[in-house]
C-alpha positions as CSV (number, residue, x, y, z in Angstrom):
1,X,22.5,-1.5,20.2
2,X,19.9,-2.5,17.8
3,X,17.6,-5.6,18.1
4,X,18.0,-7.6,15.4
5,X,16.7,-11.0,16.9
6,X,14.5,-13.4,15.1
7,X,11.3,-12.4,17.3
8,X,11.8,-9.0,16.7
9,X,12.5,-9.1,12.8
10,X,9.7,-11.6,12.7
11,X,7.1,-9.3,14.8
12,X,7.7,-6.4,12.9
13,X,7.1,-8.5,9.8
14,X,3.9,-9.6,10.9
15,X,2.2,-6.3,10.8
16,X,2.7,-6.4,7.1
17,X,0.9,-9.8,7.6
18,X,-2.0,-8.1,9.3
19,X,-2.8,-5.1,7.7
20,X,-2.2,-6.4,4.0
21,X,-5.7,-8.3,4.7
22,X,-7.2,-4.2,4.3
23,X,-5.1,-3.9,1.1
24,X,-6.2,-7.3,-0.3
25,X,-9.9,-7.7,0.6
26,X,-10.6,-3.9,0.9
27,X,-8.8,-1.8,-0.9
28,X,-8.0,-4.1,-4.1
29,X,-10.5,-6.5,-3.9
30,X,-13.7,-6.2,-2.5
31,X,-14.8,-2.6,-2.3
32,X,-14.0,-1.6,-5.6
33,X,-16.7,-4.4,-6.8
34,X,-18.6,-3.7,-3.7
35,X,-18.4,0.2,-4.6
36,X,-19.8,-0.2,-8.8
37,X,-22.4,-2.7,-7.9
38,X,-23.9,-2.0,-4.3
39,X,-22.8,1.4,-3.2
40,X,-22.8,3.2,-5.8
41,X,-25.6,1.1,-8.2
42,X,-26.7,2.2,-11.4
43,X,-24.6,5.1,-11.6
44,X,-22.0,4.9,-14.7
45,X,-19.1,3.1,-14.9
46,X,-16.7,5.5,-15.5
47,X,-18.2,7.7,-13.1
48,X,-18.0,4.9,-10.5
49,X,-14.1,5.1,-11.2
50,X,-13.9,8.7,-10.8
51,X,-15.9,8.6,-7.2
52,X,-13.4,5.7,-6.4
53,X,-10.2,7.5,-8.0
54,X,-11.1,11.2,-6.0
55,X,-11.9,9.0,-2.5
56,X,-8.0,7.3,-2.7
57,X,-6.9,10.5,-3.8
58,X,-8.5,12.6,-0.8
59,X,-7.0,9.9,1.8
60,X,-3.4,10.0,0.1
61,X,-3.8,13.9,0.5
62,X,-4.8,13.8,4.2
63,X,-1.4,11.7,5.0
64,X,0.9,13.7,2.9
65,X,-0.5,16.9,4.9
66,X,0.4,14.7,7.8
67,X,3.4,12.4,7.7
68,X,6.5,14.7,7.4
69,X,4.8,16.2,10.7
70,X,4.2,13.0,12.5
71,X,7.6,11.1,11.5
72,X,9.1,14.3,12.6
73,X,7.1,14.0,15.9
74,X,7.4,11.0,16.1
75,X,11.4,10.5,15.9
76,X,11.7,13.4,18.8
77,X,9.3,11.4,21.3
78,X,10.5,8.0,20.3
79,X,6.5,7.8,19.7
80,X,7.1,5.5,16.4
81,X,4.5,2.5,18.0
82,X,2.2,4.7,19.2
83,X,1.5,6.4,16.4
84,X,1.3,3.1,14.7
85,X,-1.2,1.5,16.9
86,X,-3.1,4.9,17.1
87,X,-3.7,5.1,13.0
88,X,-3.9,1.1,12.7
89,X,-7.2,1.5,15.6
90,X,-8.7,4.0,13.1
91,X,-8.2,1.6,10.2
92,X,-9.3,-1.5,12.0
93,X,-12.4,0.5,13.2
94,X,-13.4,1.9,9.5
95,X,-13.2,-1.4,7.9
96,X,-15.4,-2.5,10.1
97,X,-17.8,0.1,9.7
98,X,-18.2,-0.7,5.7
99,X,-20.5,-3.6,6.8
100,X,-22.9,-0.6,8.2
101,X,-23.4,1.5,4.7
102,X,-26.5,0.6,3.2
103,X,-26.9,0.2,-0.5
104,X,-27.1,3.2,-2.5
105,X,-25.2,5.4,-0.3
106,X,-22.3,6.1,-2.1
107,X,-21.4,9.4,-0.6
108,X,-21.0,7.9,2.9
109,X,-19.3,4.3,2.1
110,X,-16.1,6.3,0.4
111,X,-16.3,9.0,3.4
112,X,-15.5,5.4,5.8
113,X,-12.9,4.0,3.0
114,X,-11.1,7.4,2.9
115,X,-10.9,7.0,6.9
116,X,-9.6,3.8,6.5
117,X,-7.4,4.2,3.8
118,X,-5.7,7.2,6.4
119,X,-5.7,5.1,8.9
120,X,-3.8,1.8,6.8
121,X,-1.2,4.2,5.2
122,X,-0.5,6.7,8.0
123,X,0.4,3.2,10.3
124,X,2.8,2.3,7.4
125,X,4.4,5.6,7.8
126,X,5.6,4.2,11.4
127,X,5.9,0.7,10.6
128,X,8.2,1.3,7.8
129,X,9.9,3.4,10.5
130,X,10.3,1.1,12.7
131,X,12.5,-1.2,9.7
132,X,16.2,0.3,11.1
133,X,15.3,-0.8,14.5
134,X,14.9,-4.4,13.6
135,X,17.6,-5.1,11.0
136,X,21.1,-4.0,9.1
137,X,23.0,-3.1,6.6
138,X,23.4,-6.6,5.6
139,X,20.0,-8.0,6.2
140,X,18.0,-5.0,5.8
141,X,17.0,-6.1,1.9
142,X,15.8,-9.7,3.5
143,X,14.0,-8.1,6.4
144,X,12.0,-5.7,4.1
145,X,11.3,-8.6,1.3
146,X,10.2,-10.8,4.3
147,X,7.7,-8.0,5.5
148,X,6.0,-7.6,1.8
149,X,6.0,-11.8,1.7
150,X,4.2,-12.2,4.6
151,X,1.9,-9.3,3.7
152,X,1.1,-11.2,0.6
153,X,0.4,-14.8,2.3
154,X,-1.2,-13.4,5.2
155,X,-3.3,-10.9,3.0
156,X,-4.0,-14.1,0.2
157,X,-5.2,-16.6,2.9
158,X,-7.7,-14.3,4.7
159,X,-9.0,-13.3,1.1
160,X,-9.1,-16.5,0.1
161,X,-11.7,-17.3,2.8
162,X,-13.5,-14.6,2.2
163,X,-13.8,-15.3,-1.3
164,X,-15.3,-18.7,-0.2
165,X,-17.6,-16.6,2.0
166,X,-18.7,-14.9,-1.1
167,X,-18.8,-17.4,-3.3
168,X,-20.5,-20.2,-0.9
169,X,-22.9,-17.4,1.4
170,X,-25.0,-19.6,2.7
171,X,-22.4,-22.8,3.3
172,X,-21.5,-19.6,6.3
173,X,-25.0,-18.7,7.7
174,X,-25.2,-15.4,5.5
175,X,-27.8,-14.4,3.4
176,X,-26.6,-13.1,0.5
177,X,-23.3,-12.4,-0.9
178,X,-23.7,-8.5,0.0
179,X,-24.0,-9.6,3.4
180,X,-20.7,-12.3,2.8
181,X,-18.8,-9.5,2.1
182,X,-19.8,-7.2,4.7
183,X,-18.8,-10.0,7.1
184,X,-15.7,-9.8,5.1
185,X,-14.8,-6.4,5.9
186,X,-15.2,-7.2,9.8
187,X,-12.7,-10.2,9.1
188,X,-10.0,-7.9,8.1
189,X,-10.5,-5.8,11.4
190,X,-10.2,-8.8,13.3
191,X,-7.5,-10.3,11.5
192,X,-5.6,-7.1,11.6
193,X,-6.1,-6.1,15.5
194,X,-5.0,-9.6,16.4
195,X,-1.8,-10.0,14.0
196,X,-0.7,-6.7,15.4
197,X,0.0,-7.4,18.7
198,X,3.7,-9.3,18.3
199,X,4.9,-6.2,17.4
200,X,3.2,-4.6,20.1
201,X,4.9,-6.8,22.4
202,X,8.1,-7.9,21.1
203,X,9.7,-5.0,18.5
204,X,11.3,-2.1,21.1
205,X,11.6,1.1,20.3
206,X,14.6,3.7,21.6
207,X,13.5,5.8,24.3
208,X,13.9,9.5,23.7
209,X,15.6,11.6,26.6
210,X,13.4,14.1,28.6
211,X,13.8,17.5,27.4
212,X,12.3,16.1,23.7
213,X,9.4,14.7,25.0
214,X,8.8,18.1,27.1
215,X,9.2,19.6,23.9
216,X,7.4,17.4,21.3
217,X,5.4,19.5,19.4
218,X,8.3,22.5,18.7
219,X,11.0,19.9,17.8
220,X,8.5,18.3,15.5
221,X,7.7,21.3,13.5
222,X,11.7,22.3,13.7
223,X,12.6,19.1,12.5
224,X,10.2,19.1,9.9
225,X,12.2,22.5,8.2
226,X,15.5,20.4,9.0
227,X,14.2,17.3,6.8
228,X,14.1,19.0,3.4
229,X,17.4,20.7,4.1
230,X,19.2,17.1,5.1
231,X,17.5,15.1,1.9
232,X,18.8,17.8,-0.3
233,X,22.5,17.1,1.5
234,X,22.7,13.7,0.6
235,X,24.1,12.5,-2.4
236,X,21.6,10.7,-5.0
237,X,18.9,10.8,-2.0
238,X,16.9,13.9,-3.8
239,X,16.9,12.1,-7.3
240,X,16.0,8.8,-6.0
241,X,12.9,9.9,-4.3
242,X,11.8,12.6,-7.5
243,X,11.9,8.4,-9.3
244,X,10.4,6.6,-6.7
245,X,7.8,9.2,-6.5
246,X,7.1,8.6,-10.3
247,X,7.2,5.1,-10.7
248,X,5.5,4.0,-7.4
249,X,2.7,6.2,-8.2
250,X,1.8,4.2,-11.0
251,X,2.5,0.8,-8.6
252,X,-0.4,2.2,-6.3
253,X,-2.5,3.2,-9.2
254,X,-2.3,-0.2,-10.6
255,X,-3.0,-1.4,-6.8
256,X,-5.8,0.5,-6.3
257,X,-7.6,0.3,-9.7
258,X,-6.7,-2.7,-12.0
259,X,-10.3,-4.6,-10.7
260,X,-12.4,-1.4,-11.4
261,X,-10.3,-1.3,-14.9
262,X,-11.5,-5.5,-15.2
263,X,-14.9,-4.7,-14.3
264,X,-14.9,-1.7,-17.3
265,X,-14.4,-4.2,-19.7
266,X,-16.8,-6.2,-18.8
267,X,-15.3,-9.1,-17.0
268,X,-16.9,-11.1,-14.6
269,X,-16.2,-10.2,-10.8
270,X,-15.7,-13.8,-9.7
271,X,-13.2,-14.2,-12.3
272,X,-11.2,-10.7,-11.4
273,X,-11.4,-11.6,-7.6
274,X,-9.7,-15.0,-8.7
275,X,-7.0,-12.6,-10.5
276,X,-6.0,-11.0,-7.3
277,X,-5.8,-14.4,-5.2
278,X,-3.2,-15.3,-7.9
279,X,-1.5,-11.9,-7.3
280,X,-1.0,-13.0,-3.8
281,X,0.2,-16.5,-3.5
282,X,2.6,-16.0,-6.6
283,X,3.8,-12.3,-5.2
284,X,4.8,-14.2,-1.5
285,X,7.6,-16.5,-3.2
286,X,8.6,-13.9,-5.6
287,X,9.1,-11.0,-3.5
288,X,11.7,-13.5,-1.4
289,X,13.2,-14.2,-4.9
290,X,13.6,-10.7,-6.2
291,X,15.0,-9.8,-2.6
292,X,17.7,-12.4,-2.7
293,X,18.4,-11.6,-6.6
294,X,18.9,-8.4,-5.1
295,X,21.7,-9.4,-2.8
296,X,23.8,-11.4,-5.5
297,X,23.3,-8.7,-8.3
298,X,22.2,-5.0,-7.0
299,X,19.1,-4.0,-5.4
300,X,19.1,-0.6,-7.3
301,X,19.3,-2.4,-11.0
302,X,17.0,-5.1,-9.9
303,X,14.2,-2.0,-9.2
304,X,15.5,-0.6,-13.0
305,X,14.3,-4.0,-13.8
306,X,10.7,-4.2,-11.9
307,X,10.3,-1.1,-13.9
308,X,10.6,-2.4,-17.1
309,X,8.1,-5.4,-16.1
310,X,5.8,-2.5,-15.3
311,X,5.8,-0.8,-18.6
312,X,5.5,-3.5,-20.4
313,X,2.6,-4.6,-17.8
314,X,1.0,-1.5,-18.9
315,X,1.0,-1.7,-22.6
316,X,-0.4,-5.3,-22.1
317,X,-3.1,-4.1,-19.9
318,X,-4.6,-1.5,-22.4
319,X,-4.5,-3.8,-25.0
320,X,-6.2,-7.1,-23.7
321,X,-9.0,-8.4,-24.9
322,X,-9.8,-11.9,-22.8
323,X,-10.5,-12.5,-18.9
324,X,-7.8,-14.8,-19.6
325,X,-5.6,-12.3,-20.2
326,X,-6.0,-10.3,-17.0
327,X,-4.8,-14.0,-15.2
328,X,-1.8,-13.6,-17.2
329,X,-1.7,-10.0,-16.3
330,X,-2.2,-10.7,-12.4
331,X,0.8,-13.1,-12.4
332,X,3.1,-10.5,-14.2
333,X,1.9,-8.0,-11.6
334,X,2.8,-10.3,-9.0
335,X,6.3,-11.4,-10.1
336,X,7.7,-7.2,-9.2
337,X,4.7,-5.7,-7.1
338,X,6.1,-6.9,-3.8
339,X,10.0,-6.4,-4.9
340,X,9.8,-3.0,-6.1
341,X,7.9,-1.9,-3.4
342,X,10.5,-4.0,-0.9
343,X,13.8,-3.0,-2.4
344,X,13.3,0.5,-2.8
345,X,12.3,1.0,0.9
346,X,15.1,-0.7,1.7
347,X,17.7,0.9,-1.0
348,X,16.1,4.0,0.9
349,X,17.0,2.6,4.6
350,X,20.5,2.3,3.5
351,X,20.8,5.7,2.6
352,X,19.1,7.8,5.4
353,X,20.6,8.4,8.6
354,X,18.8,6.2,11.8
355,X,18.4,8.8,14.6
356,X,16.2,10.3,11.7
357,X,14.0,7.6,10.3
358,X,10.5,8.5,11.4
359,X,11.5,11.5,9.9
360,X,13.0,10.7,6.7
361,X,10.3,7.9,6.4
362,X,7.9,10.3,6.8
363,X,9.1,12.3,4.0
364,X,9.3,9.1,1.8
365,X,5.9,7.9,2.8
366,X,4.8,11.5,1.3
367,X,6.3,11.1,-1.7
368,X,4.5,7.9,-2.7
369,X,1.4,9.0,-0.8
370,X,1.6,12.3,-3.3
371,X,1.4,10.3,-6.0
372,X,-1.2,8.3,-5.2
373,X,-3.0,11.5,-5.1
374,X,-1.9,12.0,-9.1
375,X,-1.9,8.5,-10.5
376,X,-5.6,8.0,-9.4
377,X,-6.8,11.5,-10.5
378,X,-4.6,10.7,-13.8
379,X,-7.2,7.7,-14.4
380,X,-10.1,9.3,-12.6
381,X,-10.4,12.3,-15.1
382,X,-8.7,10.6,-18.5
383,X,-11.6,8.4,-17.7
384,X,-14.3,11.2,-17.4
385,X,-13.1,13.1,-20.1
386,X,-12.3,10.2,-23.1
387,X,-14.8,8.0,-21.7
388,X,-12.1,5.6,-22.7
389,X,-11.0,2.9,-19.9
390,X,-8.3,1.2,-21.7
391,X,-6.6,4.7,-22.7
392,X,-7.1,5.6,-18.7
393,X,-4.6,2.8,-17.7
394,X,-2.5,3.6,-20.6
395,X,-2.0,6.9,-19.1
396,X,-0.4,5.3,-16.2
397,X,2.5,4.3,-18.0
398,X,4.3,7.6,-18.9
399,X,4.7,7.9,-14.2
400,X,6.8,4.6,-15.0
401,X,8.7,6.0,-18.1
402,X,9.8,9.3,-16.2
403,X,10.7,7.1,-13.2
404,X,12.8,4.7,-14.9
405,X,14.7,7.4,-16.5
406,X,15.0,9.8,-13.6
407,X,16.9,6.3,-12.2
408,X,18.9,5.9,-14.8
409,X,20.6,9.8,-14.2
């Protein structure tokens, strides 16, 4: 019988509360300004975006190699939390090793962000996972929303701090804003070991019987042949993913690299940084929204929808000429960010079968995880080769085109 009690739903959410602090402060906020203007000083700025594009594109690369593996492992062990905890230590431990790279040295601080980016998306592989374990058919839309909405307050009030940190160093003891947002990067270790535990504690997991766990490793790799076999077999499953692969690549892409793309045009940090707080209080209320319009309309032509906002996101992006503009740009992003990414894991839980969803989550988690390896790559050499930064994000659009139509078949 499943647990779908308030503490568990709530635990499990809570992990999207605590690691979203990495993909606020680290990953969209801070390092990519920490990266152009400390790590990687007086080198080029569009080179700067390449090093940054190839490092998230090396740490997507390592997880797809591993997550159809793992999920597969993972489901035959009943190892789900484990695995969890055991990429969520490496992720905790790597962000707080940023505050140890010295300035100038490039090569090693996106060696530590590649480790942590493996260790922040390989948990989500199990943590999405773990989403059939805690809900249903009927709430499993509200209990995926809630997980992103909580990622986005949690994630917004830690960065908010640390933007005071940064902004006011010595108000906190520090001296310099270099070493504000080293702190900063401990913070979201902290913040993310101690916000995991409810789910630790409180979400359970079904045991496996015996004779898998004496045979983990050879039902993993069978299982793994089995899983492309049993997505082909299910009707509509093989298209969806071919357009969620598309069109959450360029959601990642846009994650990952709108504040490099702010600081190419030449807008102030202070003022980007300020972008992405308004990204996160505005995405927690309207990630609940989209989820419920979801429920009264249909979650699969609510998604069509978030698309649309995207390509039209896009089009605005390349053309923008004010830092005003990239506020009106952060609260577009924030109105579908969270409900695309919410609705089509859960259109996806609806249409996998449960005894299999390490497995099949696995195999979706590799899917978007692929195309973060293209989408950055995509902006990483259009940006090498044209030397052209607003025709870089342009490029990102055509990955939402060819999802949205892909949908529509």
């Amino acid at each position: 019988m499943k647990n779908n009690n308030k503490k568990s739903i709530y635990s499990w959410a809570l992990y999207d509360w605590a690691n979203s602090a990495y993909a606020t402060t680290v990953m969209a906020g801070f390092f990519p300004i920490f990266f152009k203007s400390y790590y990687s000083v007086g080198t080029e700025v569009t080179v700067s975006t390449a090093q940054l594009g190839f490092a998230n594109s090396i740490s997507s690369f390592v997880v797809v190699l591993l997550a159809p593996l793992l999920g597969a492992v993972a489901d035959a062990g009943s190892l789900k939390k484990r695995f969890l905890f055991l990429f969520a230590f490496l992720g905790i431990l790597m962000s707080a090793s940023l505050a140890l790279v010295e300035q100038g040295n490039w090569q090693m601080a996106a060696l530590v962000y590649t480790l942590g980016n493996i260790g922040f998306m390989g948990s989500n592989i199990f943590y999405d996972a773990l989403l059939p374990s805690v809900s249903n058919d009927k709430n499993v839309d509200y209990v995926s929303g809630l997980g992103f909405a909580l990622g986005y307050l949690g994630g917004g009030i830690l960065f908010a701090l640390n933007v005071f940190m940064v902004q006011e160093p010595a108000f906190f003891g520090f001296e310099d804003k270099a070493a504000a947002i080293k702190a900063s990067f401990v913070s979201v270790a902290v913040w993310w070991a101690v916000f995991s535990l409810p789910l630790l504690l409180f979400v359970e997991e079904k045991k496996g019987d015996k004779e898998q766990k004496n045979i983990l490793l050879v039902a993993g790799y069978l299982r793994l042949k089995k899983t492309f076999q049993r997505v082909a077999s299910l009707k509509g499953l093989l298209l969806f993913l071919v357009a969620y692969w598309l069109y959450i690549d360029g959601v990642d892409t846009i994650i990952r690299m709108a504040v490099d793309y702010g600081m190419a045009l030449g807008f102030d940090s202070s003022k980007l940084i300020m972008a992405l707080l308004i990204v996160q209080f505005v995405g927690f209320p309207a990630t609940l929204i989209v989820a419920k319009l979801a429920d009264i309309w249909d979650t699969k032509k609510v998604i069509y929808l978030c698309i649309a906002v995207y390509i039209f996101i896009i089009v605005y992006a390349a053309m923008m000429e004010d830092v005003y503009e990239f506020y009106i740009l952060a609260i577009l992003i924030a109105l579908v960010q969270g409900g695309i990414q919410a609705l089509s894991r859960s259109y996806y839980a609806k249409m996998i079968p449960q005894k299999y969803a390490a497995e099949f989550f696995g195999f979706y988690d590799l899917l978007g995880k692929f195309a973060v390896i293209i989408g950055p790559l995509l902006v990483a050499f259009v940006a090498l080769f044209s030397h052209n930064s607003r025709l870089s994000i342009a490029s990102v659009a055509i990955l939402f085109i060819l999802g949205g139509l892909l949908s529509f078949l």
